[in-house]
ZASE-386424 format. One line per 10 residues: number of its first residue (from 1); their letters; for each residue x, y, z of N, C-alpha, C, O, CB. Coordinates in nm, 2 decimals. Glycine has a CB too. Layout:
! residues N
NUM) A) X Y Z X Y Z X Y Z X Y Z X Y Z | ...
END
This chain:
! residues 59
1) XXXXXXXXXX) -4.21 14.08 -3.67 -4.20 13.94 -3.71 -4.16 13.86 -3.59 -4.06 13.87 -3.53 -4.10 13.93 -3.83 | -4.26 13.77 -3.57 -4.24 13.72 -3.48 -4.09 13.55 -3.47 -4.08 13.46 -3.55 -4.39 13.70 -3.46 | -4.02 13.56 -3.36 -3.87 13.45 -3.37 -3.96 13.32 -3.41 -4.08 13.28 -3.38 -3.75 13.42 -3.19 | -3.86 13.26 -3.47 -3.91 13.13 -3.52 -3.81 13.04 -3.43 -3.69 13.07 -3.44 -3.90 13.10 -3.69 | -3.87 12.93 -3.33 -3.81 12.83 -3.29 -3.81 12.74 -3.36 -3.90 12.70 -3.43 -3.84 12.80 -3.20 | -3.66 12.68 -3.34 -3.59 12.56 -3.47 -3.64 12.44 -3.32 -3.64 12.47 -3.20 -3.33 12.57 -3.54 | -3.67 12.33 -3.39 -3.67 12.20 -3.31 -3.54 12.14 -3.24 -3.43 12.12 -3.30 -3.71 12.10 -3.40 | -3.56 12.11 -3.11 -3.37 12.06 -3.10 -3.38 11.89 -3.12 -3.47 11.81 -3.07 -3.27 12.11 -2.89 | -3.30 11.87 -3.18 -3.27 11.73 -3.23 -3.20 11.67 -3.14 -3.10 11.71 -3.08 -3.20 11.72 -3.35 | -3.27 11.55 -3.13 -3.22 11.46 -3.01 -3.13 11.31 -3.04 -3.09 11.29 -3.16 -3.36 11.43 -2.93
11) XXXXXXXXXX) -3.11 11.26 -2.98 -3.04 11.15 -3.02 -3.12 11.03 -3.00 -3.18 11.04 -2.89 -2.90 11.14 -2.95 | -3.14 10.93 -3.06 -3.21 10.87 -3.08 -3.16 10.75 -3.05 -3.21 10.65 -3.10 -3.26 10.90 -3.17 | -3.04 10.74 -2.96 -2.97 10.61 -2.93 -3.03 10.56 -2.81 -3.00 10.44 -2.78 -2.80 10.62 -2.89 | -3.12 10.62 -2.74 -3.19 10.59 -2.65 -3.10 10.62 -2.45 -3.14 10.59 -2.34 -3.22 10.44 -2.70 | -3.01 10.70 -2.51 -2.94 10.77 -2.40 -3.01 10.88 -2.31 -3.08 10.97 -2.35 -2.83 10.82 -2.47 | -2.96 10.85 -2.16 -3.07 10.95 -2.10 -2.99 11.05 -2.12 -2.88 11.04 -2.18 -3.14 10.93 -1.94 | -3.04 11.18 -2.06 -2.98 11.33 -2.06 -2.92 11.33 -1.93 -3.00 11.31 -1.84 -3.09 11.45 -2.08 | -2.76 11.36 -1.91 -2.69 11.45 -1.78 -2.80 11.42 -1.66 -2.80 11.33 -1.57 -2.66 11.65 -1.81 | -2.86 11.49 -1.66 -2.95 11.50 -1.55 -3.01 11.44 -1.49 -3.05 11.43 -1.38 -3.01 11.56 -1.56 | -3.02 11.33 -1.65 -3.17 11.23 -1.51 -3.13 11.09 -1.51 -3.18 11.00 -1.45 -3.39 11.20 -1.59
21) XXXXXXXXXX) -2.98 11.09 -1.61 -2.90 11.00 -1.53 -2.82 11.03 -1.39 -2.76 10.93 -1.35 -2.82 10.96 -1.62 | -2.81 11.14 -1.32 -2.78 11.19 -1.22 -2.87 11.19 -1.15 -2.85 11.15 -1.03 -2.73 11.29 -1.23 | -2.96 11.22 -1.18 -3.08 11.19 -1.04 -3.10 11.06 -1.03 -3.13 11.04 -0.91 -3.24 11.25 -1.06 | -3.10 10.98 -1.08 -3.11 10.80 -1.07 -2.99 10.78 -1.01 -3.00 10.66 -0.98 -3.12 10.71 -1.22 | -2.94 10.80 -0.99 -2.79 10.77 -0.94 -2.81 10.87 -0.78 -2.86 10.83 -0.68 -2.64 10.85 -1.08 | -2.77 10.97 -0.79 -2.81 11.00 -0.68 -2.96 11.06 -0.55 -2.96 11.14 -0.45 -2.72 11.04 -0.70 | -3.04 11.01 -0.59 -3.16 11.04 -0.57 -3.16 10.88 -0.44 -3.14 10.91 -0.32 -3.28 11.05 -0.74 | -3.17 10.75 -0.46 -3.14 10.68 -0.43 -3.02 10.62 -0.30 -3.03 10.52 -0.24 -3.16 10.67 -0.51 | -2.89 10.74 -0.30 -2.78 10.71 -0.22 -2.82 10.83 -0.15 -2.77 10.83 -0.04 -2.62 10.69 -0.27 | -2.90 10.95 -0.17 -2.97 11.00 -0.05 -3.05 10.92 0.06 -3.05 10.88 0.17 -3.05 11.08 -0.09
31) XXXXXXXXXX) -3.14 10.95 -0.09 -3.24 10.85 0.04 -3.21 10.72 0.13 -3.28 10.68 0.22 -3.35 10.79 -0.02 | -3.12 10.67 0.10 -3.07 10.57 0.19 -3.00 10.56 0.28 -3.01 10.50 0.39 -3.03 10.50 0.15 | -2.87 10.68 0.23 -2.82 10.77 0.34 -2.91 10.82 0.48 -2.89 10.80 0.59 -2.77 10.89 0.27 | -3.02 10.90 0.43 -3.11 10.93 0.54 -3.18 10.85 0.59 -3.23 10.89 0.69 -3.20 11.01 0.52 | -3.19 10.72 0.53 -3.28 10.61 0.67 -3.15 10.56 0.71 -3.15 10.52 0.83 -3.42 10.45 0.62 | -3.07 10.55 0.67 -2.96 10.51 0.74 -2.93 10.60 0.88 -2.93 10.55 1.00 -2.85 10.52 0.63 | -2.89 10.73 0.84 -2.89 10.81 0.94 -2.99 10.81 1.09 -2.96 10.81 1.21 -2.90 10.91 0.87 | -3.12 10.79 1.03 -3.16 10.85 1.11 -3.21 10.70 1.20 -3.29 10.71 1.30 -3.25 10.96 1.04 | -3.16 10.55 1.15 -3.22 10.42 1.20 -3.11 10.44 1.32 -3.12 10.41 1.44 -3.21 10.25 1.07 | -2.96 10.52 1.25 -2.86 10.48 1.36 -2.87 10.57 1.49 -2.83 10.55 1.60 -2.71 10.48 1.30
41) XXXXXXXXXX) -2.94 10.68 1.44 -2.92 10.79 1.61 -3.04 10.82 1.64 -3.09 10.94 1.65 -2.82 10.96 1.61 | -3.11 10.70 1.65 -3.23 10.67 1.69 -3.23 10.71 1.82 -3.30 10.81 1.86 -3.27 10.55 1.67 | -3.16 10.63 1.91 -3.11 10.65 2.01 -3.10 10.80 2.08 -3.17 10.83 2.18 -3.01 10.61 1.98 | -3.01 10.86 2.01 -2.93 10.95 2.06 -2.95 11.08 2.03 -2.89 11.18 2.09 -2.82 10.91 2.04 | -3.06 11.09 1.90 -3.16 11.21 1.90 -3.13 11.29 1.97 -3.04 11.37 1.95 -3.27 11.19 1.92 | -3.22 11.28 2.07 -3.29 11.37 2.15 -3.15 11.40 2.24 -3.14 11.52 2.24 -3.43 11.31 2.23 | -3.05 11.34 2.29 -2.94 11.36 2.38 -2.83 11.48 2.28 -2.77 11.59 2.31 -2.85 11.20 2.42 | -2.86 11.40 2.16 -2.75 11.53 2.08 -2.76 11.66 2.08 -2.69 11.76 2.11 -2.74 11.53 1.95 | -2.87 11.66 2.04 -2.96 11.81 1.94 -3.05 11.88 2.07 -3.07 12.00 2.09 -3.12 11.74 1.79 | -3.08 11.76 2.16 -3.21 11.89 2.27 -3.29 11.88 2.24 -3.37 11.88 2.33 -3.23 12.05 2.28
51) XXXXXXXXX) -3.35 11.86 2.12 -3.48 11.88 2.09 -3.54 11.68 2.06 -3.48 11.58 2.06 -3.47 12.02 1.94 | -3.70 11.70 2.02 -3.72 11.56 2.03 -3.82 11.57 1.87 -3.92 11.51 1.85 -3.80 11.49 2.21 | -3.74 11.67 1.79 -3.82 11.67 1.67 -3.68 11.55 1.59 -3.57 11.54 1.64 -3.86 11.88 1.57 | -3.71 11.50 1.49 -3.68 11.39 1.39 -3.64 11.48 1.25 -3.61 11.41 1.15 -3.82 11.29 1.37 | -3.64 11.62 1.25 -3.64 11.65 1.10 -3.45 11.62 1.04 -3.34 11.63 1.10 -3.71 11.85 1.09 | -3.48 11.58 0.92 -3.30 11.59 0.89 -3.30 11.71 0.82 -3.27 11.70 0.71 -3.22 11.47 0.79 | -3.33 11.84 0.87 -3.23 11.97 0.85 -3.19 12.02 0.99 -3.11 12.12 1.00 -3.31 12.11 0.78 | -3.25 11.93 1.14 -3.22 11.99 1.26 -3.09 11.97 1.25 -3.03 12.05 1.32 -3.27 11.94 1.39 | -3.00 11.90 1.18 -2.85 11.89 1.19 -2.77 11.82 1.31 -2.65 11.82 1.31 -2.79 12.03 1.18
END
């Protein structure tokens, strides 16, 4: 016999879910963080790190 899935009931107040009110929130103070970052050591790139790649995981 195969399980029977019950429907999950949602709220209908029009409230988002944990999550994607968290990604709206922070999805946005990344990304801005990172042009931020990377407008300011524009500069200084290449003197910090050695290298003359742009990625933000070179750290």
């Amino acid at each position: 016999m195969p399980a029977q899935l019950t429907p999950v009931e949602r709220d209908s107040e029009g409230e988002l879910p944990l999550v994607t009110r968290t990604l709206l929130i922070v999805a946005p103070a990344v990304l801005a963080a990172a042009a931020l970052r990377s407008r300011s050591s524009r500069g200084t790139s290449s003197s910090r790190t050695g290298t003359s790649g742009s990625s933000p995981f070179s750290g």
